[in-house]
N, C-alpha and C positions, 0 to 999 in steps of 0.2 A: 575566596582569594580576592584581591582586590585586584583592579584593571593593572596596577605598576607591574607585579608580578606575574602574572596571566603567559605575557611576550616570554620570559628567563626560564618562567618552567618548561613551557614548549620546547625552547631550545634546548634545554640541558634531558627533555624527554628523548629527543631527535638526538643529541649527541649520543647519548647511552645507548638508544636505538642502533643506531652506526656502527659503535663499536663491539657491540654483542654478534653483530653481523660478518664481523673480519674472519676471514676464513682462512688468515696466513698468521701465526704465531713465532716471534720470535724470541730467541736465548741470547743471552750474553753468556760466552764463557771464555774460562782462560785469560784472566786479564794477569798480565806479570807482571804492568807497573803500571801506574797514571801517567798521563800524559805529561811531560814537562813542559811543554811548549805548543803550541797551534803549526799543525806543520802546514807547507808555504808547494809544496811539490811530490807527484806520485807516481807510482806504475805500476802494472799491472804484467804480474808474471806471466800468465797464461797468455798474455796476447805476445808476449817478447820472446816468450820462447817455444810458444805452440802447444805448448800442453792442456790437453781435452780435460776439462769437467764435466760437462757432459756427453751422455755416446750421439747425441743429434748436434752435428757443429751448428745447424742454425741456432740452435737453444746458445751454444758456446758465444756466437756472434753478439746475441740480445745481450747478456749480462756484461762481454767486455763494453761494447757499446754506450749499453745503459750507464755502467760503474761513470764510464770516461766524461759520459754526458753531465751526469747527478753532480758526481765531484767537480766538473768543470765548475759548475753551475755555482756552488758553493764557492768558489772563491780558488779553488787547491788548482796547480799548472801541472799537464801532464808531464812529465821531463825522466826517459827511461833511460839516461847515462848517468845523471846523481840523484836518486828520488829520496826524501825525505822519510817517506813511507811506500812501502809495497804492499801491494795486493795478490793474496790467492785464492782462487777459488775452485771448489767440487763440488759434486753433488753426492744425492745416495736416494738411487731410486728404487724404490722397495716395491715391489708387488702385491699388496695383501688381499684378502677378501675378508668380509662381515657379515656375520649373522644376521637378517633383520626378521623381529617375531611381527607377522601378520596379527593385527588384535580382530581376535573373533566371534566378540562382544561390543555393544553395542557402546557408546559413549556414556552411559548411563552405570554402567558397570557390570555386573554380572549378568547372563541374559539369563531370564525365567523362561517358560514356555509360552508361548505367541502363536497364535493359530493364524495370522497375516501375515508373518514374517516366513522367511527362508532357515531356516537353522544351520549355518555352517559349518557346525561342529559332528556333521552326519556324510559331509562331501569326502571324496579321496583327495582333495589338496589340502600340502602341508601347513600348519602355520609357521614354518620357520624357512626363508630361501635364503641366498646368499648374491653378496655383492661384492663386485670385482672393482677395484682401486688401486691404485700405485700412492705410497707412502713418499713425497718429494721433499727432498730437503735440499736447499741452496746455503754450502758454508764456505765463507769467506772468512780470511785470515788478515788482519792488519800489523803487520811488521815493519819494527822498526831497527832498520841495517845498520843504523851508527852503535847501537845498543847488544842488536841481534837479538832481539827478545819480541814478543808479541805481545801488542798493541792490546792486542781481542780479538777475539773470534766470534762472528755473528752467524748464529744458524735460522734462516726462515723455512719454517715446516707446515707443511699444507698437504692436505687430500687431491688429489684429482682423477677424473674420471675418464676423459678423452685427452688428444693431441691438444685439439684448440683449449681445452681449460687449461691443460698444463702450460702452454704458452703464456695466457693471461696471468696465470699464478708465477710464472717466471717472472713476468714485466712488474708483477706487484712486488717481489717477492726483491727484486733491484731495489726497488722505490722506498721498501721499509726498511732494506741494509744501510742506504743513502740517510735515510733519516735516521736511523736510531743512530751510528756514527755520527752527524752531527751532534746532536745532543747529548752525544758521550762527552765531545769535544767541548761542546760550551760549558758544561757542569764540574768538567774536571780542569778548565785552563782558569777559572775566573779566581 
């Protein structure tokens, strides 16, 4: 490779890196119509009229919060007596567990017999135990009142394991609603 190029594949190494790493996946669904216009003003249902998306209100606080802040931030005036577009949002917190198979071989592949080694496959533990998770999904609805029809629907869906991961997965999980809305908005007004 020659020195020009060296710096671009790095980068483009490290971006790909990045995002094999995200650990919050988001959908687009339900779209009823494209946008016709860049809306100018918003609200946010759950905050106006109290209704829980999630059963931990502090989780409920971050995402009205966060929405209020993102979309500020973007350009859009909060205004909950004529909003252009409304927000709603719930979750669905799912409790699963997983299988994970213990390998009881070596990295090499299949183990042969080894008179240094320990052999595993002679112990009483199992090779298969299980692991405990909650399945979170954060879905937000973007409606538009003049229409009565829906904008789209964004669902962010991630694993987590504790309280504090789910928090962090929440606060991300705003951050990629905000943004993939954005660039719904740019791709369909232009």
């Amino acid at each position: 490779m020659s020195e020009k190029r060296t710096p671009y594949f790095s980068l483009i190494l490290l971006l790909v890196l990045l995002n094999g790493c995200s650990s919050i996946e988001m959908f687009k669904e339900k779209t009823e119509f494209t946008p016709y216009k860049s809306y100018s003003t918003f609200a946010i249902l759950n905050k106006e009229t109290g209704q829980k998306g999630f059963v931990d209100p502090y989780l409920d606080a971050i995402v009205e919060d966060g929405l209020q802040k993102l979309l500020t931030a973007q350009g859009l005036v909060y205004d909950p007596v004529e909003p252009e577009i409304i927000l709603r949002f719930n979750s669905n917190e799912d409790p699963r567990q997983k299988e994970i198979v213990n390998n009881m071989y070596p990295m090499w592949g299949y183990r042969i017999w080894d008179p240094w080694f320990y052999d595993p496959r002679f112990s009483n533990r199992s090779p298969v135990s299980t692991k405990n998770y909650e399945l979170l999904q954060l879905i937000v609805d973007f409606i538009d009142p003049k229409n009565d029809k829906m904008l789209m629907r964004l669902t962010a869906v991630s694993e987590v394991t504790s309280e504090k991961d789910k928090r962090k997965k929440v606060i991300k999980s705003v951050e990629k609603v905000a943004d993939t809305y954005q660039t719904h908005m740019q791709s369909k007004t232009r």
